[in-house]
N, C-alpha and C positions, 0 to 999 in steps of 0.2 A: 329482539326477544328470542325468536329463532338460534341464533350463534349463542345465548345464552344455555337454551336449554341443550343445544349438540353439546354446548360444552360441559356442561354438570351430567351428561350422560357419558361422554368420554374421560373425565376426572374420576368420574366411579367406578368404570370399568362396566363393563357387559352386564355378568353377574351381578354383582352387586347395583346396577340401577334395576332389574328385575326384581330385587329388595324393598325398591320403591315404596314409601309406605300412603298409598293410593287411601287411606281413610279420612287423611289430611286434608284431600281434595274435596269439592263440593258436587256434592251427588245432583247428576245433570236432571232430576226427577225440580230441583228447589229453582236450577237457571234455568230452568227450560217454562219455569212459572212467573220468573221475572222476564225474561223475552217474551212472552206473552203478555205480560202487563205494561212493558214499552211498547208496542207494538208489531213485534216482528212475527212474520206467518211463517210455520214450519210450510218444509216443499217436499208436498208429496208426488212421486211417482210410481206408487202401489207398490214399490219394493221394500217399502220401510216396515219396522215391527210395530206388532198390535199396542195398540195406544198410544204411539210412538212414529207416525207416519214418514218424518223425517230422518231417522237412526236406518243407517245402512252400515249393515256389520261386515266386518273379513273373520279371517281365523283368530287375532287378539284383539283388535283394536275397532271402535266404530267412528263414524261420523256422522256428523247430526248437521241438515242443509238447512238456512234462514235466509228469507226473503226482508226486507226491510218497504217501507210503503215510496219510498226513493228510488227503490231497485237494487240498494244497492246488498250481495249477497255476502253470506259467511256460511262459514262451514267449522265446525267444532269437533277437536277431537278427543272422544271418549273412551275411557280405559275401566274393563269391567273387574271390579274389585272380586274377593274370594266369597263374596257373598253372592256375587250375583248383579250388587247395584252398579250402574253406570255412573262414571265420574268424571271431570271434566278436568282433560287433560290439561298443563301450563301450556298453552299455544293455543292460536284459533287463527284461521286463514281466511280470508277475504280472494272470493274465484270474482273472474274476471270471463262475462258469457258473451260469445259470440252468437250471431243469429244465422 
């Protein structure tokens, strides 16, 4: 899935995947209510935003950490549209924690 998305981001060129049309995507406010109703616990460590304990943002892009009751983790990545809403990027990662 990965080589997928590198590649529809290099077929488009720079610019033009910045065109992206992120409305398409599903606003992480609706998956973040079904990961809830599967089970999975957002992972807070106090840096996340209000209402939102698991979104840890950079300068465009966030991610949002998920605990499952197995252990086993995911981390999603969120792309904040011109409105403001957070949407959920095509990719999600599975981290791998050391103790």
């Amino acid at each position: 899935m990965r080589i997928l998305v590198l590649a529809m981001v290099l077929a488009a060129g720079g610019a033009a995947a910045q065109d992206f049309p992120t409305s398409a995507l599903t606003p992480y406010e609706t998956f973040r209510k079904a990961l809830l109703r599967y089970g999975w616990h957002p992972m807070d460590d106090g840096s996340g935003r209000k209402g939102m304990p698991e979104v840890r943002c950079g300068a465009h892009m966030c991610i949002a950490a998920w605990r499952a009751d197995n252990g086993a983790v995911m981390g999603l990545s969120l792309w904040e549209d011109d409105a403001g809403t957070l949407r959920v990027a095509p990719q999600a990662d599975d981290f791998i924690e050391h103790d």
